[in-house]
C-alpha positions as CSV (number, residue, x, y, z in Angstrom):
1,X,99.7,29.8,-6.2
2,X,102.4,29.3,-3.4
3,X,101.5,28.6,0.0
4,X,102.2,31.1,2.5
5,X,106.0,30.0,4.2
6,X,106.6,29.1,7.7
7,X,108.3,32.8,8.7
8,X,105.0,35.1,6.7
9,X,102.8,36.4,9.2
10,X,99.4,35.2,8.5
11,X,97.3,38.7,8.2
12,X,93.9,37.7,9.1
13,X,91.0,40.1,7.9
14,X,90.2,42.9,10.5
15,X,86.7,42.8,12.8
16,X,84.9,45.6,12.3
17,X,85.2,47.7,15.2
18,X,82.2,48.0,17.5
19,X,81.6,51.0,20.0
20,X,80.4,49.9,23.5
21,X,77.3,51.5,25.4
22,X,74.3,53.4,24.2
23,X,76.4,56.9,23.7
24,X,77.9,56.0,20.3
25,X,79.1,58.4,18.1
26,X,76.2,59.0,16.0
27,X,73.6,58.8,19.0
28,X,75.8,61.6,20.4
29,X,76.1,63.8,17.3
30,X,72.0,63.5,17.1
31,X,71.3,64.8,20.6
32,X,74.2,67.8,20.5
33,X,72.1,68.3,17.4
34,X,69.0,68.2,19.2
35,X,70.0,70.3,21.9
36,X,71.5,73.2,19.7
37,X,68.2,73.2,17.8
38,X,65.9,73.3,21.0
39,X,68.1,76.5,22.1
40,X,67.9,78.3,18.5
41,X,64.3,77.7,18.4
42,X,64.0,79.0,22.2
43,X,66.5,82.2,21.3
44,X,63.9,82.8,18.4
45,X,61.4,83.0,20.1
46,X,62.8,84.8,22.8
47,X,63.5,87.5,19.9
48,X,59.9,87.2,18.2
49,X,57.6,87.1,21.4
50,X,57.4,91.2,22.0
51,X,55.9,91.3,18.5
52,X,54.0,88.7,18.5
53,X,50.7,90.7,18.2
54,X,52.4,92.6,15.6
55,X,53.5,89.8,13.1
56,X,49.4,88.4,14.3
57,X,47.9,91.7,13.0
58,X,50.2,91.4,9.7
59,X,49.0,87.9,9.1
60,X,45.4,88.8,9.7
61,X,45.7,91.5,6.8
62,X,47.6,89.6,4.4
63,X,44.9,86.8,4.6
64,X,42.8,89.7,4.1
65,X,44.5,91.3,1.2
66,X,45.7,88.6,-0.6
67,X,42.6,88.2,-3.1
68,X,43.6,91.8,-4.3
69,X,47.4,91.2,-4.2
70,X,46.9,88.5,-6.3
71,X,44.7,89.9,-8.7
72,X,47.5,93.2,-8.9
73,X,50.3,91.0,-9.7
74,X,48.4,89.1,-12.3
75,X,47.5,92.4,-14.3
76,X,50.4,94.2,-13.5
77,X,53.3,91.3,-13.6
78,X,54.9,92.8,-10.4
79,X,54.1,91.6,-7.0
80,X,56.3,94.2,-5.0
81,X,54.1,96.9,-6.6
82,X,51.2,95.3,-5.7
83,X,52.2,94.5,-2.0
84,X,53.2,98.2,-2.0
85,X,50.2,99.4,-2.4
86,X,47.4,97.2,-0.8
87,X,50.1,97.6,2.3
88,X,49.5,101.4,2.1
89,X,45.8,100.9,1.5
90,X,45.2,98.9,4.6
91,X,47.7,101.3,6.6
92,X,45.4,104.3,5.5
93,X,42.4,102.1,6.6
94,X,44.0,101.1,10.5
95,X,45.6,104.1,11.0
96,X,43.5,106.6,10.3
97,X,40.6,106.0,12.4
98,X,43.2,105.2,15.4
99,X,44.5,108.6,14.6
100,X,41.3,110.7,14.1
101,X,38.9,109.3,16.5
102,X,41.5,108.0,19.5
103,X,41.3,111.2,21.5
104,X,37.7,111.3,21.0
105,X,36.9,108.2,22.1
106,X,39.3,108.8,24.9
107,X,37.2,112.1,25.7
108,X,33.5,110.3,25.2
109,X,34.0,107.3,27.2
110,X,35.2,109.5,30.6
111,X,32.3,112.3,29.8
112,X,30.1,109.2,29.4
113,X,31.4,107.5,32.8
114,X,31.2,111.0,34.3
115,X,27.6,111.3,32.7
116,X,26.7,108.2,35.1
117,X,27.5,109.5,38.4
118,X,26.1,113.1,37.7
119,X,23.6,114.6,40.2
120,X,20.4,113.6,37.3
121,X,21.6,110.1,37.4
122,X,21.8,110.1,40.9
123,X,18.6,111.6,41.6
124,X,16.5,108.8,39.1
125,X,18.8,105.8,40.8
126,X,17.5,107.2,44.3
127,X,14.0,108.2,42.9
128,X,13.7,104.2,41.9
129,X,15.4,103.1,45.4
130,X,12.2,104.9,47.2
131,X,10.1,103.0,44.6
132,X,12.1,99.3,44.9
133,X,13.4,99.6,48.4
134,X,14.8,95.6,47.8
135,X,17.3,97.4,45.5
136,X,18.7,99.4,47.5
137,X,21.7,97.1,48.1
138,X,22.6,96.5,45.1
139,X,23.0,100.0,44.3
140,X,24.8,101.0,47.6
141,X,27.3,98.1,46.2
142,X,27.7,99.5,42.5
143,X,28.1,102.9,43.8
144,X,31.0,101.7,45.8
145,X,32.5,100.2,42.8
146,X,32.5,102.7,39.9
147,X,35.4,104.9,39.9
148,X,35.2,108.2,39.0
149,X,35.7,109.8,35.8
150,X,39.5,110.8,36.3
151,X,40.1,107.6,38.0
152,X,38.8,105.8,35.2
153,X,41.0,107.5,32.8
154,X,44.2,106.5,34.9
155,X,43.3,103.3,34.4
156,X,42.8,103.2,31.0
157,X,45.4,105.6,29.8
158,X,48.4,103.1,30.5
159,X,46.6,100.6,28.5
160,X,44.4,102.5,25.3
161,X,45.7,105.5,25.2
162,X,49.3,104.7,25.0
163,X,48.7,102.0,22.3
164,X,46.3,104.4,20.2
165,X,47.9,108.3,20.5
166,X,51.4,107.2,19.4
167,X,53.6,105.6,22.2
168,X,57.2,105.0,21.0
169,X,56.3,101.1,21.1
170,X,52.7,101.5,20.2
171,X,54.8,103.1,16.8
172,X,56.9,100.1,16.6
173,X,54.6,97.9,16.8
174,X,52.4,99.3,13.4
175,X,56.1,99.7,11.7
176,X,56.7,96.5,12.1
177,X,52.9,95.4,11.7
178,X,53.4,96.9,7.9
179,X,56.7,96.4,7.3
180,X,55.9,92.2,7.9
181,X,52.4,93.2,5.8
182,X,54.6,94.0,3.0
183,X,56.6,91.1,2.8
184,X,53.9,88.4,4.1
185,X,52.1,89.8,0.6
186,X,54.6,89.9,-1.6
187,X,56.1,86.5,-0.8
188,X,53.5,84.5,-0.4
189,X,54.1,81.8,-2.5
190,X,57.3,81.3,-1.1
191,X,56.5,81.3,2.1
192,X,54.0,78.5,1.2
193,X,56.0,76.4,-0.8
194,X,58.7,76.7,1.8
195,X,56.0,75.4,4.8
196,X,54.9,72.3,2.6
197,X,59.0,71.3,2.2
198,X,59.0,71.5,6.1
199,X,55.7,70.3,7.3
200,X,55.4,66.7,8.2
201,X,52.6,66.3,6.2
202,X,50.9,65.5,2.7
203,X,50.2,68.1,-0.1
204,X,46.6,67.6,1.1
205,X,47.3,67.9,4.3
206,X,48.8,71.0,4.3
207,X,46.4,72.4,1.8
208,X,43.4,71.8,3.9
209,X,45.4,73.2,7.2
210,X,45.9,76.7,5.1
211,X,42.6,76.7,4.3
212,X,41.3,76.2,7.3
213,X,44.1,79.0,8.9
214,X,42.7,81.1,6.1
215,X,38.8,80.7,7.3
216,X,39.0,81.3,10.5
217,X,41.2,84.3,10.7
218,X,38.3,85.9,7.6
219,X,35.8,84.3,9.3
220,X,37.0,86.0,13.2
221,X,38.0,89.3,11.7
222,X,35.6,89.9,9.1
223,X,32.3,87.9,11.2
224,X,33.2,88.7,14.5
225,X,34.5,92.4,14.4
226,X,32.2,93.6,11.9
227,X,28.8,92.2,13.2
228,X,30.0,93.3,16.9
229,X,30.0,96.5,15.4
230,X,27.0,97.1,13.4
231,X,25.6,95.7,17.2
232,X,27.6,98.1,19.3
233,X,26.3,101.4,16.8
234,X,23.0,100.2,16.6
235,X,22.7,99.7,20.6
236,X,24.5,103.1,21.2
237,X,21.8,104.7,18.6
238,X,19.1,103.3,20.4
239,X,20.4,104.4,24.2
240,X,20.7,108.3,22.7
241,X,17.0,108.1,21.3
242,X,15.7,106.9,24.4
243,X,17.6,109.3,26.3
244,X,19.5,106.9,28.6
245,X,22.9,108.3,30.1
246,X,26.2,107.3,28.2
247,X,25.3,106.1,24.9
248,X,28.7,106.4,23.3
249,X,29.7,104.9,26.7
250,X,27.6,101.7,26.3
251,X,27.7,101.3,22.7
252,X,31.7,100.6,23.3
253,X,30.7,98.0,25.9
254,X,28.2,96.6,23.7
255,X,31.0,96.0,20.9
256,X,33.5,94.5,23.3
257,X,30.6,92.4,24.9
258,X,29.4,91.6,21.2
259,X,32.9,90.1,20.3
260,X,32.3,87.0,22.9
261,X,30.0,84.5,21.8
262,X,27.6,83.6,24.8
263,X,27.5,86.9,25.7
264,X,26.7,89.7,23.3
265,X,25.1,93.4,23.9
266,X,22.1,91.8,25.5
267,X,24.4,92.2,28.9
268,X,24.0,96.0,28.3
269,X,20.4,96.7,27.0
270,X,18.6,94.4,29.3
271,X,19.4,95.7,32.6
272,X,18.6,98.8,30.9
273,X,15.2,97.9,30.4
274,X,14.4,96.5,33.4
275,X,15.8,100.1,35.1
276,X,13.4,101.5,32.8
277,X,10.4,99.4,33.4
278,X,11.2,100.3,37.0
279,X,11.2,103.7,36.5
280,X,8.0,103.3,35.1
281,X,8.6,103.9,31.4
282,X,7.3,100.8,30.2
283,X,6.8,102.0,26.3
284,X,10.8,102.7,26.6
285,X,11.5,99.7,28.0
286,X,9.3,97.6,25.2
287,X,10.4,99.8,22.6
288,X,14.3,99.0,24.3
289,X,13.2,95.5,24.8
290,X,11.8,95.3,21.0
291,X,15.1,96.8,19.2
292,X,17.4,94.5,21.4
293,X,15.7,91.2,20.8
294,X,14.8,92.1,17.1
295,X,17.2,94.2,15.3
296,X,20.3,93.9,17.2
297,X,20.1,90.3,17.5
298,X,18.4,90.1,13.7
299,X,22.1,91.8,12.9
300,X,23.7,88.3,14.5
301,X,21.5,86.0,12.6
302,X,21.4,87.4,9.6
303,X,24.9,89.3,8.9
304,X,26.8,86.9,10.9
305,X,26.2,83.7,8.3
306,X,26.8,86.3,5.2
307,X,30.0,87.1,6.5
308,X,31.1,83.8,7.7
309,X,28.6,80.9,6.9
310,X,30.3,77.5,7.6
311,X,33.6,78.6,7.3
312,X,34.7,78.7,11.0
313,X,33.6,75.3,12.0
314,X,33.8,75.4,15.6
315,X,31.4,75.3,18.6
316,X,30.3,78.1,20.4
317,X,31.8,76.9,23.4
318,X,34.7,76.2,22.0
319,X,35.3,79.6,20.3
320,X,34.4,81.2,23.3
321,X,37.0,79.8,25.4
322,X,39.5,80.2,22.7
323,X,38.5,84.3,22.5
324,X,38.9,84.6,26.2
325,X,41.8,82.7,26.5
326,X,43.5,84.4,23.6
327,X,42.7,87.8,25.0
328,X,44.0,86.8,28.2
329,X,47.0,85.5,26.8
330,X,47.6,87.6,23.9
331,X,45.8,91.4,24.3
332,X,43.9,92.1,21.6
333,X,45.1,90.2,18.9
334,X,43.8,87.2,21.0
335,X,40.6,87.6,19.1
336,X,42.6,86.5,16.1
337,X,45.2,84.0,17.6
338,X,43.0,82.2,19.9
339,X,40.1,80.8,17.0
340,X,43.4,80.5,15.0
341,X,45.3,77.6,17.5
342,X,41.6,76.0,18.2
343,X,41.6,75.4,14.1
344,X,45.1,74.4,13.8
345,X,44.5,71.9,16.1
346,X,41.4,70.9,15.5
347,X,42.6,70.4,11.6
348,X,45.2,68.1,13.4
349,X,43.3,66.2,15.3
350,X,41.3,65.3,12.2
351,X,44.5,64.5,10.4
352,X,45.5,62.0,12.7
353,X,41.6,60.9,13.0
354,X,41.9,60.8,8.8
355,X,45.3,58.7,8.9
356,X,44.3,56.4,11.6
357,X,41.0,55.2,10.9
358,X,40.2,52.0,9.8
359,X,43.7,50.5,11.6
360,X,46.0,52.3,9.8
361,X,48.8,53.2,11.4
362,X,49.7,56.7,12.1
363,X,52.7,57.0,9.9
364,X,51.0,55.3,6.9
365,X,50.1,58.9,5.6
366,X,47.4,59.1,2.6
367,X,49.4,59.3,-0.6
368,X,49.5,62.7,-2.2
């Protein structure tokens, strides 16, 4: 080899070339990526929040209906048939008895409110003022407060009876309630296998949060909805033997009332007692007192485990505040989507408890 002459440049080897500050190129590339996902996330949501209690119904009865679906595909070979029709099924079970019995209802409850404030009702509620004169405030003040029959139906048309008789968004809504049904059926496994790619989490991990998702919402639907009302007919049954005012009236509050836990239809039937143990009719007030105690709340304790058992997991408290809050936030399909977030966070919160016990660190995830 020949050294290098006197008039060759000597080419020494480049420094790599470093950027200055905290804003380097690929810092800046990450948070522009950041940023434009934030805002396609927000402008989704944006999008998907007016039907939110739509695609919540649709969940609800795909959980419900996938047992069947499943069991259709596997004899048939053909899942779209088999979404077809349990989507159809359900759809004849939701919206017929919206359709049939809405104006009823509708009618009932204001003949029922009206029933209240008649001149008989009147004259007992003054017969037992003479009789309790201490309770004579109290009724001056309800009195004051009940609105009349009419004015009651103002105020509820808005709200029940456009949703149930067929409003233009009350229709969009169910469209799009069954339309998602269809889809959240027939792609299920898709759907699934695509959430475990994404999630942050192990295969058991994410199996146990489906499983608990899937609990809750059979356990809130199928518990909740059903034993509130099997307690809402049989209180209503019991007010029209008795002969008290309403029955179809207070058989509705007792199933709403029956929905929150703490609360129930004893709200309804024990005031009722005690104004008929005023009135002096004592054997209808035991015999009130007797079916309240025994049967309706025998329904609770017996029907109540059948239908859900362990599965929901949750305190009372806690499931109360969830059912308020999601009604609250959500309308109706609160009763769904509030127990739903309290178990989605609950399962993580005992993810992280599961990962960081004993030391471990947060990210040192259990292999699976």
């Amino acid at each position: 080899m020949t050294a290098p002459s006197a008039h060759e440049p000597v080419v020494h080897a480049a420094a790599p070339r470093r950027e200055a500050g905290w804003f380097t190129r690929a810092r800046t590339s990450a948070l522009v990526l950041m940023v434009v996902t934030v805002l396609a996330l927000y402008l989704c949501w944006k999008m998907t929040e007016p039907f939110v209690p739509a695609l919540a119904w649709a969940l609800t009865l795909s959980i419900l209906g996938a047992r069947v679906h499943q069991r259709l595909s596997e004899r048939w070979g053909r899942p779209s048939l088999g979404a077809g029709l349990v989507t159809a099924v359900l759809c004849v079970l939701v919206v017929a008895p919206l359709v049939a019995f809405a104006p009823v209802a509708m009618d009932s409850v204001r003949d029922g409110w009206d029933s209240l404030r008649s001149e008989s009702v009147r004259s007992r509620v003054q017969a037992l003022v003479r009789n309790q004169p201490a309770l004579a405030p109290a009724v001056e003040w309800v009195s004051r407060q009940a609105p009349s029959g009419e004015e009651l139906a103002k105020q509820l048309a808005p709200r029940v009876s456009g949703f149930l008789t067929g409003s233009v968004w009350a229709c969009i809504q169910l469209l799009v309630t069954f339309f998602a049904l269809f889809y959240l059926l027939r792609d299920r496994e898709q759907a699934l296998v695509y959430l475990r790619s994404v999630l942050p989490l192990t295969t058991p991990e994410t199996n146990r949060m489906f499983k608990r998702v899937s609990e809750v919402v059979r356990a809130s639907v199928l518990g909740t909805l059903l034993v509130a009302a099997v307690q809402g007919l049989l209180g209503g049954l019991m007010f029209w033997w008795l002969g008290l005012p309403a029955p179809l009236f207070w058989g509705s509050v007792m199933f709403l009332l029956s929905i929150l836990p703490l609360l129930g239809a004893a709200v309804v039937w024990v005031p009722a007692a005690l104004f008929l143990l005023l009135e002096g009719h004592w054997e209808k007030a035991l015999v009130l007192t007797a079916w309240g105690s025994i049967v309706v709340a025998l329904i609770d304790n017996l029907l109540y485990p059948i239908l859900v058992g362990d599965r929901l997991r949750l305190h009372t408290l806690a499931v109360f505040v969830a059912i308020v809050g999601g009604l609250v936030a959500f309308g109706a399909p609160g009763v769904v989507i509030g127990p739903l977030v309290l178990a989605v966070t609950a399962a993580i919160v005992e993810i992280w408890h599961d990962r960081t016990r004993s030391g471990r660190a947060a990210d040192a995830a259990p292999p699976g």
